[in-house]
C-alpha positions as CSV (number, residue, x, y, z in Angstrom):
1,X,62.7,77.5,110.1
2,X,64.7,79.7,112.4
3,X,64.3,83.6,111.5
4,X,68.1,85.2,111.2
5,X,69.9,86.7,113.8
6,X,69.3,90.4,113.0
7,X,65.2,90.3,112.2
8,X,63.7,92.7,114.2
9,X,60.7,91.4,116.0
10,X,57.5,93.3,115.0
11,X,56.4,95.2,118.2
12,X,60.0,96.6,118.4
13,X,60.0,97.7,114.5
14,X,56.7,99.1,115.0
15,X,58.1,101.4,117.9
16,X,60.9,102.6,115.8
17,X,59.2,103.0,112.6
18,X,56.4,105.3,114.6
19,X,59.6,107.3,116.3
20,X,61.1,107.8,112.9
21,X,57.9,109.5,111.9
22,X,57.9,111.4,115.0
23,X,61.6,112.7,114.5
24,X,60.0,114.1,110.9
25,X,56.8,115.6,112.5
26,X,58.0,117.0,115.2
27,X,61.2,119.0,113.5
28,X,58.6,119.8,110.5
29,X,56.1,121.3,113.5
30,X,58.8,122.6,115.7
31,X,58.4,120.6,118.6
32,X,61.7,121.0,119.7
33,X,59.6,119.6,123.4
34,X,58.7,116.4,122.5
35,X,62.6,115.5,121.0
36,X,63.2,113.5,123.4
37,X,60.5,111.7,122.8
38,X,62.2,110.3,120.0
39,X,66.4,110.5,120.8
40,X,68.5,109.8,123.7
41,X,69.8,113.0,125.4
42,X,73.7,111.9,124.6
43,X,72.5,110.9,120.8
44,X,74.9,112.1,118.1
45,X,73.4,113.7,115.0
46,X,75.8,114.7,112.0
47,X,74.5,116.0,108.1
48,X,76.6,115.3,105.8
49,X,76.8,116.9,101.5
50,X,76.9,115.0,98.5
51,X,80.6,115.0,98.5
52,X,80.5,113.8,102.3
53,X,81.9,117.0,103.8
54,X,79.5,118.1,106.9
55,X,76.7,120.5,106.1
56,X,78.0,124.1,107.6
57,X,75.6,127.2,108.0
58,X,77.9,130.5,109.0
59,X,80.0,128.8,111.6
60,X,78.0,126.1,112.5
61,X,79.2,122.6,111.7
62,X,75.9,120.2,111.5
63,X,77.6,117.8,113.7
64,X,75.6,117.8,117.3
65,X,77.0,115.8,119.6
66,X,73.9,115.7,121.7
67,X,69.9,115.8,121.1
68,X,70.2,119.3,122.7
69,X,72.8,120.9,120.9
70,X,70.9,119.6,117.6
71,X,67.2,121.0,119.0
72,X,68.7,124.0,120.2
73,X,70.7,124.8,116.6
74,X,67.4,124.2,114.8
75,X,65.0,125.8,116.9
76,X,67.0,129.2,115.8
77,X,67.8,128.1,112.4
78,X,64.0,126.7,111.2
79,X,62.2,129.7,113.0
80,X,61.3,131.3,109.8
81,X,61.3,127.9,107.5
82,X,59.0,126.0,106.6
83,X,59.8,122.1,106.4
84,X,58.9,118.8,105.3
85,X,60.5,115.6,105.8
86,X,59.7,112.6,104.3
87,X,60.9,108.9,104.4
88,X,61.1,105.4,102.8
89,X,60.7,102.3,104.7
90,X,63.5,101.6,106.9
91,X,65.6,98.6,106.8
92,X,66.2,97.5,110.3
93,X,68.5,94.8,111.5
94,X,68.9,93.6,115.1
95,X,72.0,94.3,116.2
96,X,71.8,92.9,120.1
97,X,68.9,93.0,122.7
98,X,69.2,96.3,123.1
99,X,70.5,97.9,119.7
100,X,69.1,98.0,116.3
101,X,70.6,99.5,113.1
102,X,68.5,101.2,111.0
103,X,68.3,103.0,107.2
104,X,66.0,105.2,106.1
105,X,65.3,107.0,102.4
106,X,64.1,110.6,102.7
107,X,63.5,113.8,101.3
108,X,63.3,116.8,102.6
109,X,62.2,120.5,101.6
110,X,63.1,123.4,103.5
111,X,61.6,127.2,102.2
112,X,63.0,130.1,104.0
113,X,59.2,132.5,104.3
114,X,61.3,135.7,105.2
115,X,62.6,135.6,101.7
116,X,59.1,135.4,100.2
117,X,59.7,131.9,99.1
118,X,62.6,132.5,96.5
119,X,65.3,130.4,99.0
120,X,63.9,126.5,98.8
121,X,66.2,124.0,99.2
122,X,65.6,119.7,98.4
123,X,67.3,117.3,98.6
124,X,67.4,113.7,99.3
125,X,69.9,111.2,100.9
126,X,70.4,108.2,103.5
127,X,69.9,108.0,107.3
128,X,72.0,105.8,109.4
129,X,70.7,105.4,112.8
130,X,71.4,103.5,115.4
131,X,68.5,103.0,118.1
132,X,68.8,101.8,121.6
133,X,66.6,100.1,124.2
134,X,66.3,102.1,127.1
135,X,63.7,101.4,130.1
136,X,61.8,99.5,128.1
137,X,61.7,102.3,125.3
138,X,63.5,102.8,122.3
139,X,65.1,105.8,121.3
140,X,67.5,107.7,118.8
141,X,71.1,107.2,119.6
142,X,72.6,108.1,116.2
143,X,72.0,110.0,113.6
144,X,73.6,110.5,109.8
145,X,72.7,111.9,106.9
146,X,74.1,111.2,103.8
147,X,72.7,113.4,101.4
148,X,72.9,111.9,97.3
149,X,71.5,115.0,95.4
150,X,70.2,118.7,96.5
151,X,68.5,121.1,94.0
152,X,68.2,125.0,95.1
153,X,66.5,127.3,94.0
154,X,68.7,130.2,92.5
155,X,68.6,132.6,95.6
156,X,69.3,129.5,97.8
157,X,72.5,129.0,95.8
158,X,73.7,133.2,96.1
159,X,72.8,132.6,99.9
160,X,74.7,129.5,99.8
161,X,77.9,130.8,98.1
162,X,77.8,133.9,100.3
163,X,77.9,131.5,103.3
164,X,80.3,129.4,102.5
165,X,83.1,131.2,100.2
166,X,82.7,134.4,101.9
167,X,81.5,133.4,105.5
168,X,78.6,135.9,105.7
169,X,75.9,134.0,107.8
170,X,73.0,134.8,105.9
171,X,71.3,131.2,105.4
């Protein structure tokens, strides 16, 4: 019986699934190096809130419209955080040769150290990706988060409101 069109074919799943966990480990790590590893230089990354407005910090809109934009912003912003990212197993569905589509389940935990652990944000959501097939590699081409719930911690929600309602960049 003839598998359908969009089935992935093992060894390529198995590329993206280990990227995927490489995208986590090496944001949770900070090494911002090895990204592009993992995404295309010209791959889009956007984060967006439960109500689907983009994530902001101060003036920073969490839309990157390239790998480096993205590793730059984070390399400054997760200095003095401590991370971890976690996630379901994808569902992946060929889209062409050189394009699959791809969801992911994840959590993630983010503790700011420099405020003795009283800002911790986690939350939970939806990756859309898109991966593409690049010299015989396959890489990160699109990114978005979808976020379905986020629980703060009560100092993460006074850093929160300051940033957003009064637009002190404190977070």
């Amino acid at each position: 019986m003839p598998a359908p069109a969009d089935i992935v074919p093992l060894d390529i799943a198995e590329v993206i699934v280990r990227k995927k966990s490489q995208y986590g480990r090496y944001i949770d790590t900070k090494q911002w190096d090895r990204f592009e590893d993992v995404a295309l230089r010209d791959a889009t990354l956007s984060f967006h809130d439960v109500d689907g407005s983009i994530l902001k910090s101060g003036g920073t809109s969490f839309h990157f419209p390239t790998a480096t934009t993205f590793t730059n912003f984070f390399r400054k912003f997760f200095t003095d955080a401590q991370t971890l990212h976690m996630f379901g197993p994808g569902e992946l569905h060929q889209k062409g040769p050189d394009e699959v589509r791809a969801i992911w389940a994840m959590e993630d935990q983010i503790i700011l150290k420099h405020t003795a652990g009283l800002v911790q944000i986690r939350g939970g959501g939806y990756y859309y990706e898109t991966w593409r097939e690049k010299g015989g590699d396959w890489f990160l081409e699109s990114l978005r988060l979808e976020r379905t719930y986020q629980d703060t911690s009560l100092a993460a929600k006074i850093l929160i409101f300051l940033d957003r309602e009064l637009g002190l960049s404190v977070v």
